[in-house]
C-alpha positions as CSV (number, residue, x, y, z in Angstrom):
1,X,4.6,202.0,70.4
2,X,4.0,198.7,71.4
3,X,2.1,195.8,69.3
4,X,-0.8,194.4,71.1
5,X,-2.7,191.3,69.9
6,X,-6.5,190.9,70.0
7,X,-8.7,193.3,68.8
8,X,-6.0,195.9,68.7
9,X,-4.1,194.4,66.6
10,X,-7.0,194.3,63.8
11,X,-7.9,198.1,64.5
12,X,-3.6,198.8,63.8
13,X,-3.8,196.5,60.9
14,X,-6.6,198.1,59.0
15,X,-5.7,201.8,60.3
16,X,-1.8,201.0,59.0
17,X,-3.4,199.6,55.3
18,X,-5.9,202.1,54.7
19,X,-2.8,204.9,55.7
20,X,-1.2,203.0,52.6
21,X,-4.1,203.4,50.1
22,X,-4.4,207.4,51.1
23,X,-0.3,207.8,50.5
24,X,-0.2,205.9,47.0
25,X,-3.6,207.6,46.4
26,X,-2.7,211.5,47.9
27,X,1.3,211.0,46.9
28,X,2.2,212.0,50.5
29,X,2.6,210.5,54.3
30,X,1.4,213.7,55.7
31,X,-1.7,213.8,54.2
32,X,-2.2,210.0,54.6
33,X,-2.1,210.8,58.7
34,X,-4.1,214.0,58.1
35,X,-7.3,212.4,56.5
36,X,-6.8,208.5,58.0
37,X,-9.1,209.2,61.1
38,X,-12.0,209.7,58.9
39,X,-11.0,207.1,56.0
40,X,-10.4,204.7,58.6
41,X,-13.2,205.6,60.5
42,X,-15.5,204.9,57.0
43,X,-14.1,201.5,56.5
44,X,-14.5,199.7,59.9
45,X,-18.1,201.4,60.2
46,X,-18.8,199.5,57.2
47,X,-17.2,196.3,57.8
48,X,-18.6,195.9,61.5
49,X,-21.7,196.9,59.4
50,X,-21.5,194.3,56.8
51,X,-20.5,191.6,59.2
52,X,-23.5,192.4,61.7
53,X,-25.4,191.4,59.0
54,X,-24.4,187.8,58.9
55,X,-25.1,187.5,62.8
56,X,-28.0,184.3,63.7
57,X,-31.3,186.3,63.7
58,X,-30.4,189.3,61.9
59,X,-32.0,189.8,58.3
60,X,-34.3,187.2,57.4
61,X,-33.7,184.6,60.1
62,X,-36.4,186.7,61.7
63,X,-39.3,188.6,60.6
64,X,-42.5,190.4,61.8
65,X,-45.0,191.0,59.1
66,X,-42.4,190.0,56.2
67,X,-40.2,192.4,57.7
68,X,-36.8,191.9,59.2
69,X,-36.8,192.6,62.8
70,X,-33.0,193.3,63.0
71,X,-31.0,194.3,60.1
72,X,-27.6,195.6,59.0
73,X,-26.8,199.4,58.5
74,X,-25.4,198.3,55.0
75,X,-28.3,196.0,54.0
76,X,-30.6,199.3,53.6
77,X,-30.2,201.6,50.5
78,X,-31.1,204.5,53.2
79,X,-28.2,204.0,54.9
80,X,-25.8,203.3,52.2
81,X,-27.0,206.3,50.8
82,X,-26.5,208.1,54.2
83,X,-22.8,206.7,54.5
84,X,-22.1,207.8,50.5
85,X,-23.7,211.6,51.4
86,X,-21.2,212.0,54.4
87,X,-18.5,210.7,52.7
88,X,-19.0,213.0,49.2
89,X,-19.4,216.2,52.2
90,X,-16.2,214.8,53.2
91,X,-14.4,214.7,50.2
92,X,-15.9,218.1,49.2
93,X,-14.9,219.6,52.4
94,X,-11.0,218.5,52.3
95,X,-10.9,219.5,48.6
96,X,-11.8,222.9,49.3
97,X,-9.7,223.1,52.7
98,X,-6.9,222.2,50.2
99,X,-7.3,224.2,47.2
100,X,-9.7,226.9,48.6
101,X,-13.2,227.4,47.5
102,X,-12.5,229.7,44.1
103,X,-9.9,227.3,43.0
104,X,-12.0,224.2,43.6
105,X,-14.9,225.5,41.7
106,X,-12.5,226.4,38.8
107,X,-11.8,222.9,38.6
108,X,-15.2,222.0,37.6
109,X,-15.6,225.2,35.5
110,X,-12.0,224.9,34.1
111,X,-12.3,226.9,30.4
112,X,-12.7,230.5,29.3
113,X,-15.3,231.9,31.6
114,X,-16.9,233.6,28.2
115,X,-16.9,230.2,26.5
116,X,-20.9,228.4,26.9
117,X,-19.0,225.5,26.7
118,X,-17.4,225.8,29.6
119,X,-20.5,226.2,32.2
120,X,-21.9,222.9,30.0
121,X,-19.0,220.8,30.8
122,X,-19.1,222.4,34.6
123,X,-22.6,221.1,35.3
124,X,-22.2,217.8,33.8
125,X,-19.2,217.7,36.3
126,X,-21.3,218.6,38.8
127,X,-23.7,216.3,38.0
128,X,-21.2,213.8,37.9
129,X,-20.7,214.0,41.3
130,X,-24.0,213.5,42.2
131,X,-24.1,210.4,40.5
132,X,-20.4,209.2,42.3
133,X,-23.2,209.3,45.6
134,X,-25.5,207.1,44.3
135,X,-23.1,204.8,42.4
136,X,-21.3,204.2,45.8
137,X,-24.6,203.6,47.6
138,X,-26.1,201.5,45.0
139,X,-22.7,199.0,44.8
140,X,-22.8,198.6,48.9
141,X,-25.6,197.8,49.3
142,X,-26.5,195.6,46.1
143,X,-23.6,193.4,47.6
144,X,-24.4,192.8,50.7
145,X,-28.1,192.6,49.8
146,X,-26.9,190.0,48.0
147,X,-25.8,188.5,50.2
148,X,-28.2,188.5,52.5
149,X,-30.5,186.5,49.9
150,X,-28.0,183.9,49.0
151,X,-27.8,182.6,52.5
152,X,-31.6,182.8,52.9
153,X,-31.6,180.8,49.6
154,X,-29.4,178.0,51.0
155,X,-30.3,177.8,54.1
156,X,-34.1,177.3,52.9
157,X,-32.7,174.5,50.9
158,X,-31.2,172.8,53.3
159,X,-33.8,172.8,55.7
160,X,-32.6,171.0,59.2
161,X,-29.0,170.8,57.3
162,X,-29.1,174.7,57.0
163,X,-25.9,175.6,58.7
164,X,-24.0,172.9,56.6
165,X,-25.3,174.3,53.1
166,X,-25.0,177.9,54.3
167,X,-21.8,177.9,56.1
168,X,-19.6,177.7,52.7
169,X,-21.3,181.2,51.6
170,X,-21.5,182.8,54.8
171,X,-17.7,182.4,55.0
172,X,-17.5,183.6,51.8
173,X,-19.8,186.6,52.8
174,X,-16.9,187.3,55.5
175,X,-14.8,188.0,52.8
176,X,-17.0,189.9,50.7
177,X,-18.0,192.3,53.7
178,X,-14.3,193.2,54.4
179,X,-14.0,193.4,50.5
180,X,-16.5,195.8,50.3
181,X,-15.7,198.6,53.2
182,X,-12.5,198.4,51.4
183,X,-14.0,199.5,47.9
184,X,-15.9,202.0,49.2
185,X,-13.4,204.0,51.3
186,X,-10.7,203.4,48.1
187,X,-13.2,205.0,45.6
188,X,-13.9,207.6,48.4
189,X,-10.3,208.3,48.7
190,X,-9.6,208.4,44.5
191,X,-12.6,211.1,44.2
192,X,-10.4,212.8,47.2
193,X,-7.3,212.6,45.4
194,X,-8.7,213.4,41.9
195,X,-10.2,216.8,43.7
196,X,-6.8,217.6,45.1
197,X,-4.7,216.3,42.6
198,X,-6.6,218.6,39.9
199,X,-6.4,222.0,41.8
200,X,-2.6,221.3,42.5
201,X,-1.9,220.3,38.6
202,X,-3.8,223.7,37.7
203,X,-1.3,225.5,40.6
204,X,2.1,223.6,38.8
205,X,0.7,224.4,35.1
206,X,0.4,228.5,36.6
207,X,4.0,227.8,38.0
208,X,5.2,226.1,34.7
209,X,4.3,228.8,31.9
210,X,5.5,232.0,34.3
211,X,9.0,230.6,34.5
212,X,9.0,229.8,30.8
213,X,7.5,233.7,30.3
214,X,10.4,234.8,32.2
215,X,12.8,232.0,30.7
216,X,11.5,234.5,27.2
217,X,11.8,237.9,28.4
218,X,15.3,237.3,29.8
């Protein structure tokens, strides 16, 4: 009710922006506040993540054995693939809260139930899903991986200068880290709406060819 600067101000700001990207992705307010908890949730997780991981002595600033004694959430493919298997449950879970379990498997299985065809196309769909987990794992953390190399890179080059040559790309990483939580809670929330969407288009096409049947017979 009333603005507060600080910190709170950049939790309102990013809560208030990704409550946009659900409405113009879900077509509706109400469902924007339903699911923002968790979206938003998603998105500062990995953006504290992805920031954390341009801290002094995390990554390869310091190492034991070759390995990095401290290290972001984000710069490991485990846990980008944890953070893409909770969101995909997530999705999965709202889908079927909206459309109910019959209606959402229908959606993958969407043809004559006699037609082979049909279960074909329903497994690749399936399958396609799968891969959405490891595609959104795979772009995270190749980014800030990345990352994570290029300012090992230039600040190897420059030696005692290292915070002058590796300032310019650690800014830059800023961005990128910010970038990035974005993506991954925007493709999160498309796969959401396409879920949705599809079960509710199937419900208006029902709707549409009774009225016209009726439309006939009167």
């Amino acid at each position: 009710l009333k603005p507060r600067g600080g910190l709170t101000q950049i939790i309102e700001i990013g809560t208030d922006f990704i409550t946009g990207v659900l409405e113009g992705s879900l077509g509706s307010r109400a469902k924007a506040i339903k699911y923002a908890p968790y979206f938003v949730t998603i998105f500062f997780f990995i953006a504290f993540s992805n920031i954390l991981g341009l801290m002094p002595g995390v990554g390869d600033a310091l190492t034991y054995d070759g390995m990095p004694v401290f290290r972001a959430f984000t710069a490991d493919l485990n846990g980008t693939l944890a953070a893409s298997v909770i969101s995909m449950i997530l999705i999965q879970y709202f889908a079927i809260r909206e459309s109910g379990f019959i209606k959402h498997l229908r959606h993958y299985f969407a043809g004559k139930l006699w037609n082979p065809l049909t279960y074909l196309v329903g497994f690749y769909e399936v399958f396609n899903e799968l891969i959405r987990v490891f595609s959104l794992a795979l772009r995270l953390f190749l980014n800030v991986a990345i990352g994570e190399i290029i300012i090992a890179v230039f600040s190897y080059l420059g030696k005692f200068a290292a915070p002058v040559t590796a300032f310019p790309f650690l800014f830059l990483e800023l961005g990128v880290a910010i970038l990035q939580a974005y993506i991954f809670v925007m493709l999160s929330v498309t796969y959401l709406s396409l879920a949705i969407k599809h079960g509710h288009d199937e419900d208006d096409a029902l709707e549409h060819t009774a009225e016209q049947m009726t439309a006939g017979a009167v």
